[in-house]
C-alpha positions in Angstrom: -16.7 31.0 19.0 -16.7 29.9 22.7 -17.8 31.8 25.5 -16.0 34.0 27.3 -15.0 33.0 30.6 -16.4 35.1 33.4 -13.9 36.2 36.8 -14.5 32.8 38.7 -13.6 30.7 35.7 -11.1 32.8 34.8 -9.7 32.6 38.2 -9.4 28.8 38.6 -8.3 28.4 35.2 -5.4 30.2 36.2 -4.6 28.7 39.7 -5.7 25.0 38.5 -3.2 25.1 35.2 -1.4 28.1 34.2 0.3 29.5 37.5 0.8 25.3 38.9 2.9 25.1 35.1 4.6 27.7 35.7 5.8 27.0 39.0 7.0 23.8 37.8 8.9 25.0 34.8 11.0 27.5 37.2 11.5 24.7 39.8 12.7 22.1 36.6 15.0 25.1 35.8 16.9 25.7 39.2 17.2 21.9 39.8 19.1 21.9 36.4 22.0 23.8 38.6 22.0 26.6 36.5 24.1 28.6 39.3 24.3 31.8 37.4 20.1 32.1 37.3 19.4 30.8 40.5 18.5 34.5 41.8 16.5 35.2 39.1 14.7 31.7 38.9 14.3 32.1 42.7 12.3 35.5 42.5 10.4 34.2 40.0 9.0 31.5 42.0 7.8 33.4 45.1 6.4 35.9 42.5 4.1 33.0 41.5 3.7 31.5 44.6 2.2 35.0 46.1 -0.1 35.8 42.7 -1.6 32.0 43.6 -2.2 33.6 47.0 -4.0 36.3 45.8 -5.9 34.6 43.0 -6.6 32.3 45.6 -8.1 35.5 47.9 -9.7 37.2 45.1 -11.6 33.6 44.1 -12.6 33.6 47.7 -14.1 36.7 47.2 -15.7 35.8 44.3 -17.2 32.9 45.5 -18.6 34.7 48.8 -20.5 37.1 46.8 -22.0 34.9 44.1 -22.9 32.2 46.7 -22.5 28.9 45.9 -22.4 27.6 42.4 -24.2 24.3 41.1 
C-alpha cells in the first residue's frame, strides 16, 4: 500500500495536476461556444483559479514552517 501523502505533497499534487486539468477542461468547454453555459463555466474557472491561490498560500505556509526540504 503506498504511503500516504503528507499536507506539502498533497498540496502540490493538487496545484501541479489536478486544479491545472481542471482549469483546462472548463477553458476547452467555453471555447466550444456553448453560449447557454458560459456563466456557469465562467464561475467555475475563477473558483479554480482562487483555490490555486490559496493552495498556493497555504503551501507557502507550509514550506516556511518546515524549512527547506532536500
Amino acid at each position: 500500500m503506498p504511503r500516504p501523502l503528507n499536507e506539502r505533497q498533497s498540496l502540490e499534487r493538487e496545484l501541479r495536476e489536478e486544479l491545472p486539468a481542471q482549469l483546462a477542461a472548463y477553458r476547452r468547454e467555453l471555447a466550444s461556444g456553448l453560449e447557454a453555459r458560459r456563466e456557469w463555466l465562467e464561475w467555475h474557472i475563477r473558483r479554480v483559479q482562487k483555490r490555486m491561490a490559496d493552495v498556493e498560500a497555504r503551501l507557502a505556509k507550509v514550506s516556511a514552517e518546515s524549512g527547506p526540504q532536500p
